[in-house]
DRENBALO-641338 format. One record per residue (C-alpha): residue number from 0; residue in three letters; x, y, z. Coordinates in nm, 4 decimals, decimal comma, padded with zeros to 6 digits. Layout:
<rs>
<r><nr>NUM</nr><rest>Ala</rest><east>X</east><north>Y</north><up>Z</up></r>
...
</rs>
This chain:
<rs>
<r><nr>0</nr><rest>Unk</rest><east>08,8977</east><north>-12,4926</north><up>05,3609</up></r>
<r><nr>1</nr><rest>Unk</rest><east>09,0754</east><north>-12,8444</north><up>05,4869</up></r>
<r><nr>2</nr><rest>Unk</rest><east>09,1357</east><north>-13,0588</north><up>05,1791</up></r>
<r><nr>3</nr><rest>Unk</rest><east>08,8198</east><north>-13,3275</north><up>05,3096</up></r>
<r><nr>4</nr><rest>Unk</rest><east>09,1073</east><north>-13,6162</north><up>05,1581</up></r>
<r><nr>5</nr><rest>Unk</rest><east>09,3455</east><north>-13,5037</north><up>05,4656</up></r>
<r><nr>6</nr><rest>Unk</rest><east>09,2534</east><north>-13,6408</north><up>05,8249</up></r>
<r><nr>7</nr><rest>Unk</rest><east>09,2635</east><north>-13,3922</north><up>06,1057</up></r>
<r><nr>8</nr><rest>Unk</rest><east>09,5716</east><north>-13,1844</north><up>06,1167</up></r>
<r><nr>9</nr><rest>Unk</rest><east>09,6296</east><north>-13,2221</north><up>05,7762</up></r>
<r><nr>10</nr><rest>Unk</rest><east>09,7650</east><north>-13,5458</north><up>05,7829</up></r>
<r><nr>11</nr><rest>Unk</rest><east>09,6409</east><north>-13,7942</north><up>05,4556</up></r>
<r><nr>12</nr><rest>Unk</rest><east>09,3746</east><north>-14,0405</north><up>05,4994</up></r>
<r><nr>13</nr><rest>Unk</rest><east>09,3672</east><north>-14,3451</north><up>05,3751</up></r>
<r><nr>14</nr><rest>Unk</rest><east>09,1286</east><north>-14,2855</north><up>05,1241</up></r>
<r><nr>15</nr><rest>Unk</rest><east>09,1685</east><north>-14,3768</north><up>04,7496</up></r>
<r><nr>16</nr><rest>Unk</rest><east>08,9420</east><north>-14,3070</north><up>04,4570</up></r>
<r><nr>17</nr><rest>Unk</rest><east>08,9297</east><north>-14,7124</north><up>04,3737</up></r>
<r><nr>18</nr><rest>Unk</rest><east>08,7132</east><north>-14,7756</north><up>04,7115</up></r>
<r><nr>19</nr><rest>Unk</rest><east>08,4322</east><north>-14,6214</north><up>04,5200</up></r>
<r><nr>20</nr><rest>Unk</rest><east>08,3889</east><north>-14,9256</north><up>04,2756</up></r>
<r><nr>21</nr><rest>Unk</rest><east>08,4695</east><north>-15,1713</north><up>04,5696</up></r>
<r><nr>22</nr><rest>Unk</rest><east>08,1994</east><north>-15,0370</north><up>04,7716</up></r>
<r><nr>23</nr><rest>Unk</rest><east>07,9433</east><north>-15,0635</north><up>04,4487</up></r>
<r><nr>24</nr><rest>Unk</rest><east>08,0852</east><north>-15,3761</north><up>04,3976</up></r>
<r><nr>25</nr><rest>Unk</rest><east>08,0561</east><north>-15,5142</north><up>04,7694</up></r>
<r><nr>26</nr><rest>Unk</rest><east>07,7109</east><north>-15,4100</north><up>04,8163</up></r>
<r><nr>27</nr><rest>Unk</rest><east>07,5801</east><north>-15,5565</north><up>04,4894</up></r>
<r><nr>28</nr><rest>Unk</rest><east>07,6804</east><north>-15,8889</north><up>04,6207</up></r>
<r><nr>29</nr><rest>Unk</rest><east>07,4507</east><north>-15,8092</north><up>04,9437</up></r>
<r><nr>30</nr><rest>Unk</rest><east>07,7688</east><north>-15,7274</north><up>05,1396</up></r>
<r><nr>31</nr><rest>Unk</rest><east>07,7032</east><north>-15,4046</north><up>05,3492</up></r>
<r><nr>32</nr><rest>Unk</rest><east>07,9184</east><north>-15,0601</north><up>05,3835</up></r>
<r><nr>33</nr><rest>Unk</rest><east>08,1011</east><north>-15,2689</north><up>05,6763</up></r>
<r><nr>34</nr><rest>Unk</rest><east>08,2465</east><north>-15,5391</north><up>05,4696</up></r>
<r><nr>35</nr><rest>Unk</rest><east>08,4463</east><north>-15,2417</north><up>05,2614</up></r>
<r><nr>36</nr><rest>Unk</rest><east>08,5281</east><north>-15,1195</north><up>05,6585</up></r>
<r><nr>37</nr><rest>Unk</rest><east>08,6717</east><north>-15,4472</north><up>05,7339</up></r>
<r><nr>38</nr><rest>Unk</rest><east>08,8554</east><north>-15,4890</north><up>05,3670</up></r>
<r><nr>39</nr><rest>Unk</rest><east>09,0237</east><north>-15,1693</north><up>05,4040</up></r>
<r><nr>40</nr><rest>Unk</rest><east>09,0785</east><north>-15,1568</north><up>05,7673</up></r>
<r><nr>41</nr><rest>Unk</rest><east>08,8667</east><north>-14,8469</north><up>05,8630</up></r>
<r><nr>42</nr><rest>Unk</rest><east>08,6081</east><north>-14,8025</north><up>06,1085</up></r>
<r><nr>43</nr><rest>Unk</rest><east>08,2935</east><north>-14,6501</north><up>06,0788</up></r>
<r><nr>44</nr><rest>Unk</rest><east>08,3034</east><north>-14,3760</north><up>06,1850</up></r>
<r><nr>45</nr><rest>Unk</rest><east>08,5787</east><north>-14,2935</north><up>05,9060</up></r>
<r><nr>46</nr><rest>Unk</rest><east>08,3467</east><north>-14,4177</north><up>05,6216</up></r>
<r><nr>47</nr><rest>Unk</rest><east>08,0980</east><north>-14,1886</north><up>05,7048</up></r>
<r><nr>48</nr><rest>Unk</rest><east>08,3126</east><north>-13,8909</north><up>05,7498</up></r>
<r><nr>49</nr><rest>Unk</rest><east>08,4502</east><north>-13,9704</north><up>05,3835</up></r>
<r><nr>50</nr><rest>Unk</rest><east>08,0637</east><north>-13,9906</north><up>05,2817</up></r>
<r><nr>51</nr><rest>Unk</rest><east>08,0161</east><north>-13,6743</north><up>05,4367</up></r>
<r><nr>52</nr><rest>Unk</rest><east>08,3235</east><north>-13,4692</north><up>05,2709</up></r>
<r><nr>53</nr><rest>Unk</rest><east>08,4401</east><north>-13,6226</north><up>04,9598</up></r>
<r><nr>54</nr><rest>Unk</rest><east>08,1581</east><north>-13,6046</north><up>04,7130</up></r>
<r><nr>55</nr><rest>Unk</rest><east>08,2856</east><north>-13,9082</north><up>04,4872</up></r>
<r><nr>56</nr><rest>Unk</rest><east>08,2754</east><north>-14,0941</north><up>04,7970</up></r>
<r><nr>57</nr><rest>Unk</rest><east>07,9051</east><north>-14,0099</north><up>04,8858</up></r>
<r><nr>58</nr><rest>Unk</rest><east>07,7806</east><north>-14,0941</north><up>04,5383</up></r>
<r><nr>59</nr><rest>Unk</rest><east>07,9513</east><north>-14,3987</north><up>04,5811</up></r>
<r><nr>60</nr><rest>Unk</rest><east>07,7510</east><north>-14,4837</north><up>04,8876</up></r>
<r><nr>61</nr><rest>Unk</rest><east>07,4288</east><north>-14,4165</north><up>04,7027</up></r>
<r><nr>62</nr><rest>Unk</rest><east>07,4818</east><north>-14,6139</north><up>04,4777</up></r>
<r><nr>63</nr><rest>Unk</rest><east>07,6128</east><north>-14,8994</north><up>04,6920</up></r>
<r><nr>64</nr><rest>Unk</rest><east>07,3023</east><north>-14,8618</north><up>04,8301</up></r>
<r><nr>65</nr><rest>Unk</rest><east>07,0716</east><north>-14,9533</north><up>04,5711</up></r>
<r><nr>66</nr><rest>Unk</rest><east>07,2725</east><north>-15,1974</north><up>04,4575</up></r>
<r><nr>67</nr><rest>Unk</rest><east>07,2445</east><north>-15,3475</north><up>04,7853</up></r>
<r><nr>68</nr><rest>Unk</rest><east>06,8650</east><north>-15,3111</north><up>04,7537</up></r>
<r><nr>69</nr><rest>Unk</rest><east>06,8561</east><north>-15,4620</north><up>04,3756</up></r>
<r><nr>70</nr><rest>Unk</rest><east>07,0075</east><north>-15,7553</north><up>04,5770</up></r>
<r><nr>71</nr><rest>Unk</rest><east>06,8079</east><north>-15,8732</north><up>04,8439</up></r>
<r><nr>72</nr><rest>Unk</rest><east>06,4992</east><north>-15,7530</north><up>04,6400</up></r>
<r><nr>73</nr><rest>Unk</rest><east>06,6026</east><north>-15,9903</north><up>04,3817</up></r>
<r><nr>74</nr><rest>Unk</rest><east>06,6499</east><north>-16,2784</north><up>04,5909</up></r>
<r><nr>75</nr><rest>Unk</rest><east>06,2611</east><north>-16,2612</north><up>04,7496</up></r>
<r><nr>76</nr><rest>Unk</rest><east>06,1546</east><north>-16,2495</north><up>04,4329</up></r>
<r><nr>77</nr><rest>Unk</rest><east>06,3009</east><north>-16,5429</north><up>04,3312</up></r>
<r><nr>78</nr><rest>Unk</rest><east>06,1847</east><north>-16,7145</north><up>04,6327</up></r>
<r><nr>79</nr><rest>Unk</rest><east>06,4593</east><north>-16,6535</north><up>04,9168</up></r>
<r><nr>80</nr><rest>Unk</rest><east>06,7896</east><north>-16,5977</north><up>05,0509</up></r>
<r><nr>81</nr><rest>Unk</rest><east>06,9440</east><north>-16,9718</north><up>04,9555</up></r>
</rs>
């Protein structure tokens, strides 16, 4: 089985294990997955091949997720995105 941390051919992506928090982070301040893209200088088609075969990666996302949703949930609440 292909190491999923290795690009085609075996060469290394540009993945590290610290994009994780960033992601979590980004998304709890509304930013979406493509503000990490642009930070990191991936595409997306990348990010959701590393969501897709590196677990800690995927979590991550899921996470990211619902802090994105704790977000913008949040702000209606409180009466709108101002």
């Amino acid at each position: 089985m292909q190491d999923p941390r290795k690009g085609k051919g075996g060469r290394p992506t540009k993945y590290k294990s610290e994009y994780c928090s960033r992601l979590i982070e980004l998304c709890s301040q509304g930013l979406s997955r493509r503000a990490l893209c642009a930070e990191i200088g991936i595409c997306t088609d990348t990010f959701y091949e590393w969501v897709k075969t590196i677990p800690e990666f995927s979590v991550a996302y899921k996470k990211g997720e619902a802090a994105a949703a704790h977000f913008y949930e949040s702000k209606m609440l409180d009466g709108g995105l101002s």
